[in-house]
Structure formats: C-alpha cells, structure tokens
N, C-alpha and C positions, 0 to 999 in steps of 0.2 A: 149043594147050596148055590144060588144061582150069581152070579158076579157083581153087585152095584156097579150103577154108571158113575156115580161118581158125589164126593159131600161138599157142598156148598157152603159158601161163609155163611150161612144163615145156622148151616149145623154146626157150628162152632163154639164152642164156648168157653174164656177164659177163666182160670182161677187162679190168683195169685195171694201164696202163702194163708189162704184159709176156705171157709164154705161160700164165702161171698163173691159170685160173679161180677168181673167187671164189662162198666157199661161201657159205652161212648167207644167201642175197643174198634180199632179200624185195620190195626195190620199185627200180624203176628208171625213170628219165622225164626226156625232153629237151625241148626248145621249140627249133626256128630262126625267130625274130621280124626280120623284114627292115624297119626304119626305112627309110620313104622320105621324101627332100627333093624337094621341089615347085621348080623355080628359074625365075621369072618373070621378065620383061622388058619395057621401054614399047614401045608399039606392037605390042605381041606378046599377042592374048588366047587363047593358048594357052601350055602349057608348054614354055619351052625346052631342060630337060632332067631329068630324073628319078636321083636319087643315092640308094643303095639300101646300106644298110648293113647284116651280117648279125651277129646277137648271139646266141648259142647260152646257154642256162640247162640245167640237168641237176642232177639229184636219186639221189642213191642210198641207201637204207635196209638193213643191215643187219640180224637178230635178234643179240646180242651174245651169244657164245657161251664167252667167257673167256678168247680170246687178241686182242691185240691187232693183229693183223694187218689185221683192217677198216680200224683207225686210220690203221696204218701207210700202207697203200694208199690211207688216204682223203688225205692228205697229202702223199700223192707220195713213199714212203721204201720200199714195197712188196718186203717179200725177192725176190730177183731168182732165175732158175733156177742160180746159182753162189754160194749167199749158203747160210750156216746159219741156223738158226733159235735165233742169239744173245739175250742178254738184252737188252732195249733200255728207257732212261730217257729220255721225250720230254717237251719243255718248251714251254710258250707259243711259244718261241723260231723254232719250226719251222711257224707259219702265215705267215710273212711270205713262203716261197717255196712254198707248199702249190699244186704246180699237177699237174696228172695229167693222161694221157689214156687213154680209154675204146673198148672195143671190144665190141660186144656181136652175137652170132653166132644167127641165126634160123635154126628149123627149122620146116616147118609138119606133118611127123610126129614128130619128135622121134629121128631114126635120118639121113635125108643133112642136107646144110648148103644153104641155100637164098640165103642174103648173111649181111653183114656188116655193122652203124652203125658208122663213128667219129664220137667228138667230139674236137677238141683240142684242147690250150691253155688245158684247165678248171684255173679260180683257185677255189680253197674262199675262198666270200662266208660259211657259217653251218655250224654244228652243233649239234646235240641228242642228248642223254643221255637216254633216260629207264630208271626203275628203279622198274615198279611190282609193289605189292603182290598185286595180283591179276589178272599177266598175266603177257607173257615181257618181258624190257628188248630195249630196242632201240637201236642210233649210226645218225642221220638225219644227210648230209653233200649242201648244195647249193653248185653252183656256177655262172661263168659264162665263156664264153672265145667263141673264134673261127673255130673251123672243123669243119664236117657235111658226113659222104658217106657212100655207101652204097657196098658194092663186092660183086659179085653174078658168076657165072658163072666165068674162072678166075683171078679175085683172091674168091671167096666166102670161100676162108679166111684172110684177111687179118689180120694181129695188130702189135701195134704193140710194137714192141721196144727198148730204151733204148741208146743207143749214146754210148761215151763214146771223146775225145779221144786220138787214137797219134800223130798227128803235123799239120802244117797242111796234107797233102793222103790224110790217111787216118782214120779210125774204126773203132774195132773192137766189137764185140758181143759178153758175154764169156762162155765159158761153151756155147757149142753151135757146130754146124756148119750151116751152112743152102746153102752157095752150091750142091750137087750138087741139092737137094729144091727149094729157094724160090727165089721171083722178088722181087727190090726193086719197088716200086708207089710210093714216094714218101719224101721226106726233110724234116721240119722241122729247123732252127736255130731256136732259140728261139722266137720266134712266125710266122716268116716259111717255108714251104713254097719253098726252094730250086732242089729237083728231084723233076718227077713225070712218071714214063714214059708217063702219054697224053700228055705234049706231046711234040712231034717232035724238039725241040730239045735236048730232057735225055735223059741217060743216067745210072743207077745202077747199078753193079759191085758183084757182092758175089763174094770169096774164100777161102777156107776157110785157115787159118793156124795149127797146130797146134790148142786145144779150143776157138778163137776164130773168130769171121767180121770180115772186114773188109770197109770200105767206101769205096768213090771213087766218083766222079762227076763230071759237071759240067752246064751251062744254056747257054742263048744266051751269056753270057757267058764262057763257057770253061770250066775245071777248077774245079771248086769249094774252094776254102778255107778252113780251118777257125783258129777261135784257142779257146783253151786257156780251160775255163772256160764256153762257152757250154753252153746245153742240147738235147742232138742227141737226136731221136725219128723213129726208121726205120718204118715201116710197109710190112711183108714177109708176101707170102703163096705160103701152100704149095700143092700143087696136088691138097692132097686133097677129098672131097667129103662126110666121113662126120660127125657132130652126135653129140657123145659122151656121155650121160647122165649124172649124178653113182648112186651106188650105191642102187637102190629101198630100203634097208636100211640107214641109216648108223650105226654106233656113235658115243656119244660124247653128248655136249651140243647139240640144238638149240638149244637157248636158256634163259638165266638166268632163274630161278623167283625167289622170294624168299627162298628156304632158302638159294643161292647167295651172296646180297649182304649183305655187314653193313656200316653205316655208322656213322660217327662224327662227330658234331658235338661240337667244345668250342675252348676258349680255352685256349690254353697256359700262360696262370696256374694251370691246374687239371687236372684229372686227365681222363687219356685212355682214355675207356670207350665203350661200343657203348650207342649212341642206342637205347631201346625206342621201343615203341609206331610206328614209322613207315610210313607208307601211300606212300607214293614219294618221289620223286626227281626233277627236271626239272632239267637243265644245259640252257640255250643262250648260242652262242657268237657275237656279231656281228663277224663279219670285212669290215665294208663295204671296197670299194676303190676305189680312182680309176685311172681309165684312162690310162696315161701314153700321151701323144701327142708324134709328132714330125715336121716336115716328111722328105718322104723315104719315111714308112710306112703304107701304106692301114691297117693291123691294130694296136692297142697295142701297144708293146714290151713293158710290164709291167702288170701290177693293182698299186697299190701300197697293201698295207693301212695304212688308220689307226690309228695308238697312242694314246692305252691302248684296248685292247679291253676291251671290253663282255661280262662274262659274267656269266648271271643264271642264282640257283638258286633251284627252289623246294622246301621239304621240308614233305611234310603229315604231322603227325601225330596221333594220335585224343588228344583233350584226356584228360589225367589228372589231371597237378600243374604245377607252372611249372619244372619241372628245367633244363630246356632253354635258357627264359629266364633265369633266374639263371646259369646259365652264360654267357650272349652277356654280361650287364650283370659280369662278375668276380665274379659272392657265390654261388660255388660251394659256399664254404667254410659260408659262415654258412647256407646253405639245406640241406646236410644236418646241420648240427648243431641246425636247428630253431629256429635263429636271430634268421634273416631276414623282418622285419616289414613290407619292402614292398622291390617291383622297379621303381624309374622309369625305364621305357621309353627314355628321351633320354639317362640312362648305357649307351647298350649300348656294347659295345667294338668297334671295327673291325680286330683284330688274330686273331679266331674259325679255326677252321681248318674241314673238311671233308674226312674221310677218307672212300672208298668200297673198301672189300674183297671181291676178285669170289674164290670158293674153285671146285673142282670136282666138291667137295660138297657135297649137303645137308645133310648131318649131323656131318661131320667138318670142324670148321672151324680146323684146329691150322695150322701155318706152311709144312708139307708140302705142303698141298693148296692154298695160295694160287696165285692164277693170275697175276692183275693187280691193281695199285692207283693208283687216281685221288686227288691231294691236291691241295684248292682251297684258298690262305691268302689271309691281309690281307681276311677277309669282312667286311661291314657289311652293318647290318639297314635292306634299303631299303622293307620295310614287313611288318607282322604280320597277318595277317587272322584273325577268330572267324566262323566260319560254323554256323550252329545251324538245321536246320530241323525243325518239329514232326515228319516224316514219318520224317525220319532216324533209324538205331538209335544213331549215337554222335556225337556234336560232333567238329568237326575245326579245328585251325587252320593254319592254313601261315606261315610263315618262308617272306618272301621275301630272297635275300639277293645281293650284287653280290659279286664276286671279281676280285680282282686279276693274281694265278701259278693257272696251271695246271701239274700233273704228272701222267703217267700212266707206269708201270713196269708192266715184263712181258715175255713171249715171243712170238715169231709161231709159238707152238705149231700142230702141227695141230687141228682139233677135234673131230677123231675119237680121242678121249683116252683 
C-alpha cells in the first residue's frame, strides 16, 4: 500500500458526543502523556517494575458564529439527533459535570474515511472568549480525561453515541435505528470501559425497538448491569467508508465581526447602555479539577471542579474620557452632569455587571436579530492598565476585571442563518 502524503484540515472532521459534526470548528489538538513510575528495590539495581499511567489533554477552538451550540457541546449538553433547537439559559452551574467525548474522522483525500480518534472522559479544565475588534471572535475549550484510540478499517466510521438508562439490564439510544446498519465496538459507564468487542470475553447487542436502539451486553463477569443515573457512552460504527465534506459554499455567518457584538459594561446603580470605544474582549474560565481516586479503579471516577471559579475579563478600550471608570466607582451620575472632580480608584464597586450582545447583524441591531447573550455579574476591578506607546496612533487602557456568575442565553440555531 503505497504511503499518503499527508490529511489536510479539510479531511477532518469533528464529532462531539454524538452523529452530529461540528461546524465553524477551527483548531483541534490532543496530547496522550503516559506518566511512568520507576519502582525500585534493595538488592535489586535494576527496575522492578514500570507503572504507566495514561492522561489524555485536548483542545478545541471554535470561530463563534452566534449560536450557542459550540457551548453547548463544549459542555457536554450537545442537541442530540432527537432534540429541537429550543431556547436554552446556561449557568456557571453546568461546568461541574462538563465532561464530553470526542470523535474526530480522517480522510487523506477528503472523499473515503481512512480512521477515526476518540478521546473520552474529557472534563472541561478552561475556556476563552474572545471578541475582538479587528478579527473574527472565537470559544477556545481545553480539556483533560482518560481514554485514546484509533479505530481504522471496519470500525473506521466509528461515532460515539449517548445512551441513556431503560432498565438495569438495558439502554436505549433515542431517536435512530442502527442495530440492521452498525456494529457496537465498545461501552463506557462512566469512566470505566465495561465492554469492548476486541476482547473475547464481551459481547454488545444492539436492537432496533420502535425510533430507538437498544443495548445489552455483558464481560467476563456476566450480563452487565446498569443503575439509574450513571453516565452510558456507546461507541458504534457503521460500515460505511465514504468522508463527507461540509458545503464548499456555506451561507450564513462564518464568524462574528465587530458589527455583530455590542457590549455593555455598568453598574446597576446606573444606567444600562452600550460601552464605546471598545477594542475587545477576553473571558477566561479556570476550571482546575482534582482527580477523584478510589481503591477498586485504575482510571478517576470524577474530575471534581473547585469553587468559586476563576473568571477573568479583560476589556481594551481606546482612552477618551474616564466614562467607564466612573461607572465601576458609582459616580455615573455626577460624571455626566460634569460634576465629578475626581475618581479614586479604591471606591470601585464589586457589584459592575458585563453584558455581551451577539445579533445576526451588522447593521441591524433591534431585539429581532439577537442571537445570543453572555451576562457576567458581581465584577471587581482586579487591575487597570494605561499603555501609551510613542509609535502607537491611540492610547489604550484595559480593565482588568474577575467575575463571579456567568450566563449565556440563546439557541442551537443552525448557522447557516
């Protein structure tokens, strides 16, 4: 067989926790880092065993295109192929089980399917906003979990599918038929890989059950068991071979300009109006976790995030007047009546809010064409900067600023709009 030169992002293609590829996808990048333990002993000047532990990191980047559906996906809440494209209000609340998994399909002409990556088990550790003035925005979401394979020849189109709870010796997949077209390849419970059809010992059934598939199995240990509540991810391939291209021609929003975004910085003492002058925007999101461990399991049970999280904004804006700042400090009031004879810095308030308004517009920015909206409250100014260089055409300063609640509202519109 003769060697490809090489697959191109074009032969790429994402799948996160179900059959539906995502669009708008711009970067995608994994790491498997195998930690080894060295285990010595007296008398022994050689190693008496090598303990190899495997920690999967992945990175996925967006271009933000004004529906929230990256989000949703990036979080593990991903419209499913039986789901509408309802209005959804997502809250800080929802990083604590933010876990996903990842399937991404290589072509190296960009027409048959060549394999298939999974990752699985991915916990969102970070995220980044950004929105700037003189590019497209983009949602940057990394993670880290437990488990890497390739799956090539007749599991190449392999996709990883969400299965939820019918009974304690069955599972159903809701919303398609697969048992006549696909082969089951593997089963998670939560972090732990139960059953997978290279070992000899497992077996996974799947049945077709009116617009649903269900699913039995079992392991060396017998029938497999289910309790109510855990989290089941099926990894099932079809036995096609063909690598489907997205449209050379797409209508709709590639990605948010600055015509799209209007933002709002103020203090609810005061009046709620769209911040000039802004040159971007940076949200990130520290979701550090801790590994829960337990005798009984080679693999975490859980990531478990730390509270309160860590989120930091930065807003630049081209130096004019101090509008901005008398807002954060309350002397809204006295600053436009021409008042106010000084702003001390150590009054700022820690109650500021942060709206961001994504429309589908350029130009028409009325309540019709809103898409989505991000509200950061409880801000505090965790530092101001003045940057001035001779070479520069305008001064800029940044508002640095920490956040307490997050909110983002919206649709998992299409975004071919």
């Amino acid at each position: 067989m003769a060697k490809p030169n090489a697959i191109k992002p074009s032969g790429k293609k994402l799948f996160v926790d179900g059959p539906n590829a995502s669009k708008r996808v711009q970067t995608t990048s994994s790491t498997n880092d195998f930690s080894e333990e060295k285990l010595l002993e007296l008398a022994n000047p050689q190693v008496s065993e090598k303990i190899s532990d495997l920690a999967v990191t992945s990175t996925i980047e967006w271009n933000d295109y004004g529906s929230i559906a990256p989000f949703m996906q990036a979080i593990g809440q991903g419209v499913w192929q039986n789901e509408v494209n309802v209005a959804r209000v997502i809250t800080d609340t929802a990083f604590d089980n933010a876990i996903i998994d990842t399937m991404i399909q290589h072509s190296k002409n960009g027409s048959s399917l060549d394999y298939s990556e999974y990752n699985g088990y991915l916990f969102l550790t970070s995220f980044s906003l950004n929105y700037p003035a003189d590019g497209i925005a983009t949602e940057s979401y990394s993670y880290e979990g437990d488990h890497a394979r390739f799956f090539l020849n007749n599991w190449a189109e392999a996709i990883v599918y969400k299965a939820d709870f019918l009974s304690a010796s069955t599972l159903r997949i809701s919303g398609v038929n697969l048992a006549a077209t696909h082969n089951p390849v593997l089963l998670l419970v939560n972090q732990t890989v139960v059953s997978e059809i290279s070992d000899t010992d497992d077996a996974l059934t799947l049945t077709d059950n009116g617009a649903d598939t269900e699913i039995t199995g079992s392991n060396e240990d017998g029938n497999l068991a289910f309790t109510d509540g855990d989290r089941f991810r099926a990894v099932i391939s079809g036995s096609g071979t063909t690598f489907s291209q997205f449209a050379t021609t797409p209508a709709g929003i590639g990605g948010l300009r600055r015509g799209h975004i209007d933002a709002y910085l103020y203090n609810p003492a005061g009046n709620v109006e769209k911040t000039l002058r802004v040159q971007s925007i940076s949200i990130d999101g520290d979701l550090s976790r801790e590994e829960g461990l337990e005798l009984g399991s080679k693999k975490p049970y859980f990531r478990i995030l730390g509270r309160p999280i860590d989120i930091s904004i930065a807003v630049e804006i081209n130096e004019t007047d101090l509008e901005e700042f008398a807002k954060l400090a309350g002397q809204e009031t006295a600053f436009d009546a021409l008042t106010l004879d000084e702003i001390n810095v150590d009054n700022y308030l820690t109650d500021s809010v942060l709206e961001i308004l994504i429309y589908s517009s350029e130009t028409d920015h009325t309540f019709a064409k809103e898409l989505k909206r991000l509200k950061f409250t409880a801000l505090s100014v965790a530092s101001d900067d003045d940057s001035t260089n001779v070479s520069d055409t305008v001064g800029t300063r940044t508002l640095n600023l920490t956040a307490e609640n997050f909110l983002i509202s919206g649709t998992a519109v299409s975004p071919f709009l």
